[in-house]
N, C-alpha and C positions, 0 to 999 in steps of 0.2 A: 485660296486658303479655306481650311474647315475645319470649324471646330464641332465638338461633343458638350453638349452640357449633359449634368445628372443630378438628377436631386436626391440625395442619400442620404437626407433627413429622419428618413425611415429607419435605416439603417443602423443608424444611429440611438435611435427611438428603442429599436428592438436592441442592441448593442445593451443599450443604460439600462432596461429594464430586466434584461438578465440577468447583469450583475448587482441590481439591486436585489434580487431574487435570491441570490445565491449568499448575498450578505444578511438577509434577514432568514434567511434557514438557519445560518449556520450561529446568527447572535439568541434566535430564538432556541435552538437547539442546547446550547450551552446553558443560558439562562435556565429553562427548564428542569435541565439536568438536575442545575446546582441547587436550583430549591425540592427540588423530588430529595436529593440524596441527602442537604440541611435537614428536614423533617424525619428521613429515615433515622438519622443520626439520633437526634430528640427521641424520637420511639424509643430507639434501643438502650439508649439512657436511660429511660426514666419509667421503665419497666421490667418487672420479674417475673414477668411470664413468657416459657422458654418458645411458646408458639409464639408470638408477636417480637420474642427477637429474631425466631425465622424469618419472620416474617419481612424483618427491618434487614435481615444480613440481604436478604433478596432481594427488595425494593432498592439497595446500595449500589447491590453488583448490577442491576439493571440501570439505574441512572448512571453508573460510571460507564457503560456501553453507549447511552445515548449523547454520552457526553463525547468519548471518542469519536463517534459519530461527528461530532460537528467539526472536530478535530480532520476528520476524513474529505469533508465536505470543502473546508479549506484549503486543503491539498488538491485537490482536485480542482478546485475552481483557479488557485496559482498554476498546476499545472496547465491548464488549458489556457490561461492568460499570458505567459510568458511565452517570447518568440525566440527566435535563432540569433539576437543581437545579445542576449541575455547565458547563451552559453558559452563555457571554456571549454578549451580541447587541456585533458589531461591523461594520464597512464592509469588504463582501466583497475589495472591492481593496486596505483594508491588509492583511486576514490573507494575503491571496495575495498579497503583496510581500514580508512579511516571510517565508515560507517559500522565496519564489525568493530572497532575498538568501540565506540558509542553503545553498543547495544552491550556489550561484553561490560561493560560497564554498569548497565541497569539488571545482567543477569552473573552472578561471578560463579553461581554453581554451575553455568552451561560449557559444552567445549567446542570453540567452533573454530573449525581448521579452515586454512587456507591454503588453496593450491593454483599457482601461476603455470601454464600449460606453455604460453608463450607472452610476452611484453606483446600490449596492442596499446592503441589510441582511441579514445572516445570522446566525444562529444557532451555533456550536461549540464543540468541545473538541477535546479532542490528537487526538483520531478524524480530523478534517478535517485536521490538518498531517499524520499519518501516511499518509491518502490521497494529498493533493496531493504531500507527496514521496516517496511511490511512482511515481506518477504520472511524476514530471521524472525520476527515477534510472533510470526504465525506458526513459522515451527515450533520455536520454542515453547510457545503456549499453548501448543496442541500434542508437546511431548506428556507420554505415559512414564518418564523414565524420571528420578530423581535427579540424573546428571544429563540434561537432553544432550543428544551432539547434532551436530551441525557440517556441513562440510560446503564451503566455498569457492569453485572452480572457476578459472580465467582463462580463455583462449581462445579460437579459431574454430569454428563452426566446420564440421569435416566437409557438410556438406554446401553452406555457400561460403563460406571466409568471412561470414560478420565475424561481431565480437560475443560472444558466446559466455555468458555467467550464467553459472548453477549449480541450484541451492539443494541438497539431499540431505533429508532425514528419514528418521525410522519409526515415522509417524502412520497411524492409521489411515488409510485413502482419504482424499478429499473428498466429502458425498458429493454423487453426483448432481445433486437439486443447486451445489451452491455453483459446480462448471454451466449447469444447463440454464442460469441466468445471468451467468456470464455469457455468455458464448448462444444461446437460444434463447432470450428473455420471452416468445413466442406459448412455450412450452410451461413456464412457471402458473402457477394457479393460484387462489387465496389460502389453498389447503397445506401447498408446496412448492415452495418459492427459497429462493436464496437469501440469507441473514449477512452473508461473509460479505461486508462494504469492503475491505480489507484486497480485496481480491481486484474490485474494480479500481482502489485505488493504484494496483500495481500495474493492471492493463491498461489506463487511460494514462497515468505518467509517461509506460513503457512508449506507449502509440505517439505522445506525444511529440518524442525522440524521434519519431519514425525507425521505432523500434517493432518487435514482435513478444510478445511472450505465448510460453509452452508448458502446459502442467500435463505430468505423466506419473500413473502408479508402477512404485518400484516392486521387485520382487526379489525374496519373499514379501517382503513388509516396504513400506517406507515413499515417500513423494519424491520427485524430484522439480524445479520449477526452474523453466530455464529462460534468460533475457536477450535475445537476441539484437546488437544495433549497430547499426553501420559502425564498419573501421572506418579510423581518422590516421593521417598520418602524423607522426608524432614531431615535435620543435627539437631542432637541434643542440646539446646540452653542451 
């Protein structure tokens, strides 16, 4: 007989202090926020000078960024924590309906179609709604259009038979500084560097699935972003 010991203490060590890490970013993050943008608030109250409410509407919109931020931070720290005992298999075009009813919901001027190519099966967890509505909040919020649209496609990858979601709008490209720290963080510098957290929250959800995702500029105008993740076979009804 033979046995192995190991001592994974370590492991362990390193384990708890990441996640302590992760949890004091993201209470630090928020807290900060909310007193940046409390004060902001105060300024713009309790002043009549139209530079110091600029001043205060900007110091707002920036605290509520770092606020999402922490918001993102979250997301991403669930998505990396949660494992494969933690997902359901469902029909890829209800969980993408029910997250477009969500957003459709916080936007009612937007119009976002939905189009089922084919019934598939997929795999997730909150990783996948967090993607997909990063995904629509980024269109939407980077629509030039009074009525943004949207368009939502489901089906079959031509080229391997994953499960294929993507998201088109008629949006300005995505500058390339915010892909080349996704995808080459190597390349970024202190001059220029990626701001869009948004973007990593959609890749590390998506990877987490042992998924892919794929941004590509449309023509004439417009993005498209596409989810690629293993087909599942679906439960019998």
């Amino acid at each position: 007989m033979r046995a192995e010991v190991r001592n994974i203490s370590d492991y362990y060590d390193t384990h708890h202090r990441a996640e302590l890490s992760w949890r004091l970013l993201r209470h630090n993050l928020r807290n900060e926020a909310n007193i940046i943008l409390g004060n902001a608030d105060r300024i713009e109250s309790h002043t009549e000078s139209s530079l110091l409410k600029d001043a205060a509407t900007t110091i707002q919109a920036r605290s509520e960024t770092l606020g999402n931020m922490a918001d993102s931070v979250r997301e991403i720290e669930q998505a990396v924590a949660d494992t494969e005992t933690q997902r359901v298999r469902r029909h890829a075009m209800t969980v993408v309906r029910n997250v477009v009813d969500e957003v459709q919901a916080d936007y009612p001027a937007a119009e976002i179609t939905l189009e089922e190519r084919a019934e598939m099966g997929i795999d997730i967890d909150a990783a996948f709604r967090y993607a997909l509505r990063h995904a629509l909040e980024n269109a939407l919020d980077h629509s030039e259009e009074m009525e943004p649209a949207v368009v939502v496609s489901v089906g079959p990858s031509q080229n391997t038979g994953r499960v294929e979601i993507c998201i088109t709008d008629t949006n300005p490209p995505i500058p390339n500084k915010e892909l080349d720290a996704l995808y080459a963080p190597r390349k970024t510098t202190t001059t220029s560097h990626g701001s869009g957290i948004g973007l990593f929250v959609m890749k590390w959800c998506i990877e987490s699935l042992k998924g892919e995702i794929r941004f590509e500029a449309r023509e004439p105008r417009g993005n498209a972003v596409y989810f690629y993740l293993p087909p599942k076979t679906l439960p019998d009804e």
